[in-house]
C-alpha positions as CSV (number, residue, x, y, z in Angstrom):
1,X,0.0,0.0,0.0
2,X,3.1,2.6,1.1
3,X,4.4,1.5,-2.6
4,X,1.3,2.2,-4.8
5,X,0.8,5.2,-3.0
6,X,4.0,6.5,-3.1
7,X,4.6,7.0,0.3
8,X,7.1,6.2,2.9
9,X,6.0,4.0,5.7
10,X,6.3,6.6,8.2
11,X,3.9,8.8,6.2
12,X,1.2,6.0,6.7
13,X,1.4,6.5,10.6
14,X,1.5,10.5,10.5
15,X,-1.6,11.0,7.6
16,X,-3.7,8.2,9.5
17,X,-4.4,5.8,6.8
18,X,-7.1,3.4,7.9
19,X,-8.6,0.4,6.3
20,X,-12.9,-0.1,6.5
21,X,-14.1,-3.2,5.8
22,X,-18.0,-3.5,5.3
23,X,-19.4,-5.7,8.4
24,X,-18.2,-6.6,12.1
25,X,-15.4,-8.5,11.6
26,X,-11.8,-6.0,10.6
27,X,-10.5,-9.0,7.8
28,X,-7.7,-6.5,6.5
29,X,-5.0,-4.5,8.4
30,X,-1.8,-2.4,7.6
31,X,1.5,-3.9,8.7
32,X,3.4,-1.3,10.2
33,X,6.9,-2.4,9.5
34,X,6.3,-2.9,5.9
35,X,3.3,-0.9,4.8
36,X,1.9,-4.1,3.2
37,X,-2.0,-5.1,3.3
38,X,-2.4,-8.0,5.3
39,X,-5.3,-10.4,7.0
40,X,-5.9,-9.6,10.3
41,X,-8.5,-12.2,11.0
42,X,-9.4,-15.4,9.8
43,X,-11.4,-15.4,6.2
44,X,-13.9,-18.6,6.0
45,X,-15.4,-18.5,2.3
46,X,-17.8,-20.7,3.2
47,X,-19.3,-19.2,5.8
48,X,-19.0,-15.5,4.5
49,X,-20.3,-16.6,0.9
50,X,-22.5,-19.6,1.5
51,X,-24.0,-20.5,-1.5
52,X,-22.5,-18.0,-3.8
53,X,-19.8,-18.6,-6.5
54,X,-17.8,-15.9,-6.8
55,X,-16.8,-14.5,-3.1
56,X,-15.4,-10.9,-3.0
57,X,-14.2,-8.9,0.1
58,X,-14.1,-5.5,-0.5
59,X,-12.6,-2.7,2.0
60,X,-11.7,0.9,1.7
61,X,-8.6,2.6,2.0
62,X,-8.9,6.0,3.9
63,X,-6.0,8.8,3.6
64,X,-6.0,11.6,6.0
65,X,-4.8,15.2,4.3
66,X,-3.9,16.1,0.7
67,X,-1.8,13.5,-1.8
């Protein structure tokens, strides 16, 4: 994420980039060390997408301040 942004990973921490997932459960997270995305919980396909096909997760990427 620090990469495709164009950032440094110290400018992640100071412009408060957050991830939003849609639901309860937080399935992505930002490592700190190396800016990648990363699981932060547990993703069951079969119990998130029962009886569908194709299973998608989507989350949103939020960047405080100007780029």
């Amino acid at each position: 994420v620090a990469k495709d942004l164009g950032l440094q990973l110290p400018a992640l921490r100071d412009r408060g980039v957050h991830i939003l997932d849609k639901g309860r459960t937080q399935y992505f997270a930002l490592h700190g060390k190396t800016g990648h995305l990363v699981t932060a919980e547990r993703i069951d396909r079969e119990q998130l997408c029962e009886n569908v096909q194709q299973c998608v997760l989507r989350c949103e990427l939020i960047v405080e301040g100007k780029m």
